[in-house]
N, CA, C and O atoms as CSV, one atom per row, in Angstrom:
chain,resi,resn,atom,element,x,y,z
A,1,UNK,N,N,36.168,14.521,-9.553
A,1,UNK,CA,C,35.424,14.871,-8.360
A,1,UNK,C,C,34.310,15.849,-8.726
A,1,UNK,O,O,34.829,16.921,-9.038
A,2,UNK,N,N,33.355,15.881,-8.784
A,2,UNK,CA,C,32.064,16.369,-8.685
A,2,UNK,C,C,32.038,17.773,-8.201
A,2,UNK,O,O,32.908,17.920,-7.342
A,3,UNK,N,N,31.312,18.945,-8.450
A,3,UNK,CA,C,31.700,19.984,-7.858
A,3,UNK,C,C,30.727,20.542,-6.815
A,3,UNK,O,O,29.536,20.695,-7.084
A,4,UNK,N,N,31.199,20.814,-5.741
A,4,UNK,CA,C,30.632,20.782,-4.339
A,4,UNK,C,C,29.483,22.214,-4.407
A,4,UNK,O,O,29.847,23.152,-5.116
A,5,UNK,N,N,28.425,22.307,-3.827
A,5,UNK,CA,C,27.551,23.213,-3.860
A,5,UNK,C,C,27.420,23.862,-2.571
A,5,UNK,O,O,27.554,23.107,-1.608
A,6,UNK,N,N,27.255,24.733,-2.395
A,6,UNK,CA,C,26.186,25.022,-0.738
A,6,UNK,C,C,25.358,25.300,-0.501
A,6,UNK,O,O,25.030,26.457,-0.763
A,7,UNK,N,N,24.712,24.663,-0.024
A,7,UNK,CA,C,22.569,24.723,0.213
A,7,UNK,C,C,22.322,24.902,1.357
A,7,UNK,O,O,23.229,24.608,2.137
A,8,UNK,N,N,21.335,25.317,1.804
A,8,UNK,CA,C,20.696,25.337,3.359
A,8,UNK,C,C,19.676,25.167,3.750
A,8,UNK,O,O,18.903,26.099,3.973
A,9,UNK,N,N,19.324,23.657,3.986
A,9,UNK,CA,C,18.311,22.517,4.030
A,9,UNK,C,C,17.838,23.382,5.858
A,9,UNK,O,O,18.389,23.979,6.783
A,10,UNK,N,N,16.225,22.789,5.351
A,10,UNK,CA,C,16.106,22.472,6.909
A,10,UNK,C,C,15.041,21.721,7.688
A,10,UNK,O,O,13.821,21.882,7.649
A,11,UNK,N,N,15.916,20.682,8.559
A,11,UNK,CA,C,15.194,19.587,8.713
A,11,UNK,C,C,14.193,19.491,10.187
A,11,UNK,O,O,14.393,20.369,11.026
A,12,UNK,N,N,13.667,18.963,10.332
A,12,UNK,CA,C,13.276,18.886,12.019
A,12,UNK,C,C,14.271,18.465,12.825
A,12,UNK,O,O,15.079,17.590,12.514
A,13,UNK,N,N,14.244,19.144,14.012
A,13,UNK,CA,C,15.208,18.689,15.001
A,13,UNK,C,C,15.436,16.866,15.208
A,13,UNK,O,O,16.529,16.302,15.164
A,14,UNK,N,N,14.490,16.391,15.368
A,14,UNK,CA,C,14.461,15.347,15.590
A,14,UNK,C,C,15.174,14.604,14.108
A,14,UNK,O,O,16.082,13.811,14.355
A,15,UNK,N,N,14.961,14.728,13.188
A,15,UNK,CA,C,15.487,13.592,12.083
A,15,UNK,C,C,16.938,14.239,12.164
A,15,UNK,O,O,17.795,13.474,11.723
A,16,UNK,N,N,17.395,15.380,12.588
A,16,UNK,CA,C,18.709,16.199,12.329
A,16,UNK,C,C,19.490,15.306,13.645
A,16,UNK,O,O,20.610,14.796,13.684
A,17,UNK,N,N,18.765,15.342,14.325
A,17,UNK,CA,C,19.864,14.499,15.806
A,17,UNK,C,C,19.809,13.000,15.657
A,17,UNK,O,O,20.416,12.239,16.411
A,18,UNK,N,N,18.830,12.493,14.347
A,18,UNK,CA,C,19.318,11.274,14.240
A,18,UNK,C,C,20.170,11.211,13.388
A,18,UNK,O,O,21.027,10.337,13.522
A,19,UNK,N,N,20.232,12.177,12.138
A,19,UNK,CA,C,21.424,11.725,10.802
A,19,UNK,C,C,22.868,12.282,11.862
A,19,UNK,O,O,24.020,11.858,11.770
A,20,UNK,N,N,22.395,13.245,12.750
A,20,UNK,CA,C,23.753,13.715,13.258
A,20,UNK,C,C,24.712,12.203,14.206
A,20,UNK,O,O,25.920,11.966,14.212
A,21,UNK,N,N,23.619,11.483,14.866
A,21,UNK,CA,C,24.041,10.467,16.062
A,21,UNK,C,C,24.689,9.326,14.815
A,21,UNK,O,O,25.720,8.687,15.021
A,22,UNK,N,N,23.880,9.216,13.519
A,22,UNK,CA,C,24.504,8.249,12.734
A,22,UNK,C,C,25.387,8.016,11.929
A,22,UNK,O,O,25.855,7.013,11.391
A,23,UNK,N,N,25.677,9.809,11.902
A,23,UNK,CA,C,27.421,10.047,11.149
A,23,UNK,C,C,28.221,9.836,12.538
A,23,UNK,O,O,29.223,9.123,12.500
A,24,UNK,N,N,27.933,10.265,13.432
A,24,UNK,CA,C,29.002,9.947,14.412
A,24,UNK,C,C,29.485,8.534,15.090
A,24,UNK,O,O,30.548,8.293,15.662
A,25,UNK,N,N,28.000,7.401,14.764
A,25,UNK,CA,C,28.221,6.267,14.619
A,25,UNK,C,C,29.609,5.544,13.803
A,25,UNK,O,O,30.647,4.973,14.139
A,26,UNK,N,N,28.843,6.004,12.381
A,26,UNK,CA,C,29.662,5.513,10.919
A,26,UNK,C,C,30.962,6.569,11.006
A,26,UNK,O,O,31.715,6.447,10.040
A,27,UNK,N,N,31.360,7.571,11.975
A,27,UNK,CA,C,32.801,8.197,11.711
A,27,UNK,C,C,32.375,9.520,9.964
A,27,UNK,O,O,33.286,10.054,9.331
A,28,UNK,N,N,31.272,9.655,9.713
A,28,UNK,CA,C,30.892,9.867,8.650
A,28,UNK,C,C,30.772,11.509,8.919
A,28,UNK,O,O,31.333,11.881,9.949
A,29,UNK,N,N,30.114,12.537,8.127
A,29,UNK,CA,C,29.738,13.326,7.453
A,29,UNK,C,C,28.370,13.372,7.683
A,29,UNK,O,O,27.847,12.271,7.508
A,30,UNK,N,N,27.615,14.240,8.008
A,30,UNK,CA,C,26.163,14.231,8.025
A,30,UNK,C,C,26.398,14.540,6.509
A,30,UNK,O,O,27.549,14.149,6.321
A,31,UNK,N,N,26.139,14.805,5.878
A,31,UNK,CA,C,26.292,15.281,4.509
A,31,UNK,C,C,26.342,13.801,4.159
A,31,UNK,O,O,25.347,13.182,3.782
A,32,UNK,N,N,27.343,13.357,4.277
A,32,UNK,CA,C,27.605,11.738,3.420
A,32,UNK,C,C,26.731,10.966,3.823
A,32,UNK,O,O,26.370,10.123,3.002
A,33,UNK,N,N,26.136,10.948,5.054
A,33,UNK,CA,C,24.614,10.136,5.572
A,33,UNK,C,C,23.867,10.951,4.706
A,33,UNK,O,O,23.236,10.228,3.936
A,34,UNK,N,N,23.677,12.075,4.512
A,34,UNK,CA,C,21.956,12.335,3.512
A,34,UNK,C,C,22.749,12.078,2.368
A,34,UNK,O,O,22.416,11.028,1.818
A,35,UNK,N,N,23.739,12.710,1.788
A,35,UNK,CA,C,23.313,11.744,0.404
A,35,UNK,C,C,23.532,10.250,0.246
A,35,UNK,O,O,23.282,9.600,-0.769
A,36,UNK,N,N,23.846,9.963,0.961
A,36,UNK,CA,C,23.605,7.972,0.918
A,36,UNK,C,C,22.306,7.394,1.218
A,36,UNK,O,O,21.751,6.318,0.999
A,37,UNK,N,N,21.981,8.624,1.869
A,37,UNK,CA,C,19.977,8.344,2.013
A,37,UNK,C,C,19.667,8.761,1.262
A,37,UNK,O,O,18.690,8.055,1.010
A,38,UNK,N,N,19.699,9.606,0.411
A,38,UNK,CA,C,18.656,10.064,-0.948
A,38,UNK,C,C,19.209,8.697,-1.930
A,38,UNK,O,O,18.458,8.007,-2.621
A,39,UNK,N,N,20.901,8.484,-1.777
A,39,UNK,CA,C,20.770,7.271,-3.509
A,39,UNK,C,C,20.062,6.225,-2.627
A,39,UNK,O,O,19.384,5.779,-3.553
A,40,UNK,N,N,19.834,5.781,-1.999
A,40,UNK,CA,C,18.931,4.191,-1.253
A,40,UNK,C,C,17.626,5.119,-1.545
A,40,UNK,O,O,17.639,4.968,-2.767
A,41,UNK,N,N,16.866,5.698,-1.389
A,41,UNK,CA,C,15.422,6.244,-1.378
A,41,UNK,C,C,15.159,6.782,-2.581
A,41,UNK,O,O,14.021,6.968,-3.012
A,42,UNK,N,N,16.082,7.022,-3.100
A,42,UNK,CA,C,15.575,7.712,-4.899
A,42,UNK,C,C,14.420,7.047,-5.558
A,42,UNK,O,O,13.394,7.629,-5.911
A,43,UNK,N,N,14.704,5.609,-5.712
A,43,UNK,CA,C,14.244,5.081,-6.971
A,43,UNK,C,C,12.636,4.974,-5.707
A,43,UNK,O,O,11.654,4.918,-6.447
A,44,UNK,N,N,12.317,4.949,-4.682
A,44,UNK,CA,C,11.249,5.323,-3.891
A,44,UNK,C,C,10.100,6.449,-4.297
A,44,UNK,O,O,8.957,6.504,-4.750
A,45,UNK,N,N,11.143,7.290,-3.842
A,45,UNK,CA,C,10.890,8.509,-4.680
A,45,UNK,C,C,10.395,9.177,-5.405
A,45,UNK,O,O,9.421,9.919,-5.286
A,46,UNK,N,N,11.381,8.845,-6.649
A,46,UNK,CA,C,10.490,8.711,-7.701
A,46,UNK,C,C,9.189,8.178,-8.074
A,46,UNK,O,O,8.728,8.712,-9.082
A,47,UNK,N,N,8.333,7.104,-7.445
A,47,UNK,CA,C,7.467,6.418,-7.599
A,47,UNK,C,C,6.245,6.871,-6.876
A,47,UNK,O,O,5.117,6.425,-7.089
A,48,UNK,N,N,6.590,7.909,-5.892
A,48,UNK,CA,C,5.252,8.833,-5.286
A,48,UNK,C,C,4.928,9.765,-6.292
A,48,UNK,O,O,5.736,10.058,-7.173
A,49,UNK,N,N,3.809,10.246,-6.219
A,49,UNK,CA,C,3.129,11.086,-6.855
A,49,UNK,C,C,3.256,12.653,-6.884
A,49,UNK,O,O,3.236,13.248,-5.807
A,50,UNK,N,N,3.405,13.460,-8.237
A,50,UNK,CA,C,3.765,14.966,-7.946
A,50,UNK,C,C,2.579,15.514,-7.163
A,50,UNK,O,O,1.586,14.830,-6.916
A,51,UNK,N,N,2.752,16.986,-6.724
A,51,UNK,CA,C,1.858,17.770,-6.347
A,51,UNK,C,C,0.472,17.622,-7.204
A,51,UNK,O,O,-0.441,17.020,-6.638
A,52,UNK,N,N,0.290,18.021,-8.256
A,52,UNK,CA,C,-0.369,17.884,-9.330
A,52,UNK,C,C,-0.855,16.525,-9.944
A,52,UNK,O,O,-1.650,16.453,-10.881
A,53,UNK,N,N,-0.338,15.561,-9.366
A,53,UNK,CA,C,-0.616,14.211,-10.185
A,53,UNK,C,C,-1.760,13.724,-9.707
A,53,UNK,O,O,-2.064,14.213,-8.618
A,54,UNK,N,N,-2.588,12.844,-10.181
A,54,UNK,CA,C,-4.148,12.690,-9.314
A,54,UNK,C,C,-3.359,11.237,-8.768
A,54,UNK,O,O,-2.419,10.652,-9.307
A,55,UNK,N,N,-4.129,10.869,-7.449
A,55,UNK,CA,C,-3.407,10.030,-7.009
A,55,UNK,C,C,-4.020,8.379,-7.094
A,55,UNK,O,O,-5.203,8.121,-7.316
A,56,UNK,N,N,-3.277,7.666,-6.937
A,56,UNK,CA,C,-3.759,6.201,-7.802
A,56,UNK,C,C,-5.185,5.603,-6.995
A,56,UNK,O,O,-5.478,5.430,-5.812
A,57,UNK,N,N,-5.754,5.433,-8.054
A,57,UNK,CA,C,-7.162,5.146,-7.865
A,57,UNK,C,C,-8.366,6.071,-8.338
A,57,UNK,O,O,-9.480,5.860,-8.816
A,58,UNK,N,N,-7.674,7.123,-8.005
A,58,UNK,CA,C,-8.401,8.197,-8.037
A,58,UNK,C,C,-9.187,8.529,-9.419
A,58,UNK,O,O,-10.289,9.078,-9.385
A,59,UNK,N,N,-8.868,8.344,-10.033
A,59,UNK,CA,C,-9.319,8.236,-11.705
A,59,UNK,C,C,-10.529,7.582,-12.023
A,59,UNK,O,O,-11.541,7.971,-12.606
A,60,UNK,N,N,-10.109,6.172,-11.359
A,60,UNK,CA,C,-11.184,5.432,-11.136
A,60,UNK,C,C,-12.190,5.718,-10.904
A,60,UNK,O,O,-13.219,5.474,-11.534
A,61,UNK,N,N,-11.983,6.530,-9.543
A,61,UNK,CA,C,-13.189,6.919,-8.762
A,61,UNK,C,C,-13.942,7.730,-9.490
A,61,UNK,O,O,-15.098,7.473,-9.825
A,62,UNK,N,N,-13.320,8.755,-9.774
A,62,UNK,CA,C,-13.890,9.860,-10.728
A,62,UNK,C,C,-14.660,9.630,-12.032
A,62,UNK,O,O,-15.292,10.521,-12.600
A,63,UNK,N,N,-14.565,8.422,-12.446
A,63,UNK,CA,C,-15.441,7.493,-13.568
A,63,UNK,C,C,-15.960,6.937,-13.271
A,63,UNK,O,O,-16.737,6.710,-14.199
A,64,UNK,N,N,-16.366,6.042,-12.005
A,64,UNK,CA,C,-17.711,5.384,-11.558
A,64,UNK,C,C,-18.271,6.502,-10.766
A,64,UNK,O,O,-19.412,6.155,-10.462
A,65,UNK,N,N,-18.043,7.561,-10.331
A,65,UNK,CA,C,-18.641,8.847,-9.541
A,65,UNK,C,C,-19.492,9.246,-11.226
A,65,UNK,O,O,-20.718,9.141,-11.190
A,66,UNK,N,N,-18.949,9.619,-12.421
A,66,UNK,CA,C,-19.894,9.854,-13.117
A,66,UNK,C,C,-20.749,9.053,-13.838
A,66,UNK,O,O,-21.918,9.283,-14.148
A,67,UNK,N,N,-20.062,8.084,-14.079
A,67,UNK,CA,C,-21.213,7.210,-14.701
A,67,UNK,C,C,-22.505,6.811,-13.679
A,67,UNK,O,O,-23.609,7.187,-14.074
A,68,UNK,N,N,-22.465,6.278,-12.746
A,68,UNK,CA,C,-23.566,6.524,-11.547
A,68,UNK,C,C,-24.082,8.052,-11.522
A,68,UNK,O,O,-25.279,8.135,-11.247
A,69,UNK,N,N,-23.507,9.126,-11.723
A,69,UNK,CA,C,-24.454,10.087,-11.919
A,69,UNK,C,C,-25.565,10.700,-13.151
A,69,UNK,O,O,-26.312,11.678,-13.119
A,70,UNK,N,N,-25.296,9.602,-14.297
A,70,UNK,CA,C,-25.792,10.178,-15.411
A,70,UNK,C,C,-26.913,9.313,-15.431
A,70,UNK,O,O,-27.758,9.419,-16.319
């Protein structure tokens, strides 16, 4: 068994009264609804761009922006 942490997330009301209405759906855990939503959305995730990362296309742009300027 994995060893349990305690964090203190905080979400908007609104997405909080939906994971809350959908553990009480599924008999579940709000807890066990977000992390069953982060493993389905991970590999998502991962595939957006960091703070810092230039974002796709953008590179591009930035090389026909100079070559048209020279």
């Amino acid at each position: 068994m994995a060893t349990k942490q305690k964090l203190t997330l905080y979400f908007p009301p609104e997405l909080l009264e939906e994971a809350r209405n959908e553990a009480l759906r599924q008999e579940r855990t709000v807890s066990w609804i977000l992390q069953k939503a982060w493993e389905f959305a991970r590999h998502e995730i991962h595939k957006m761009p960091g703070a810092d990362d230039p974002l796709p296309g953008s590179l591009a742009k930035i090389e026909s922006l100079r070559k048209t300027a020279v």
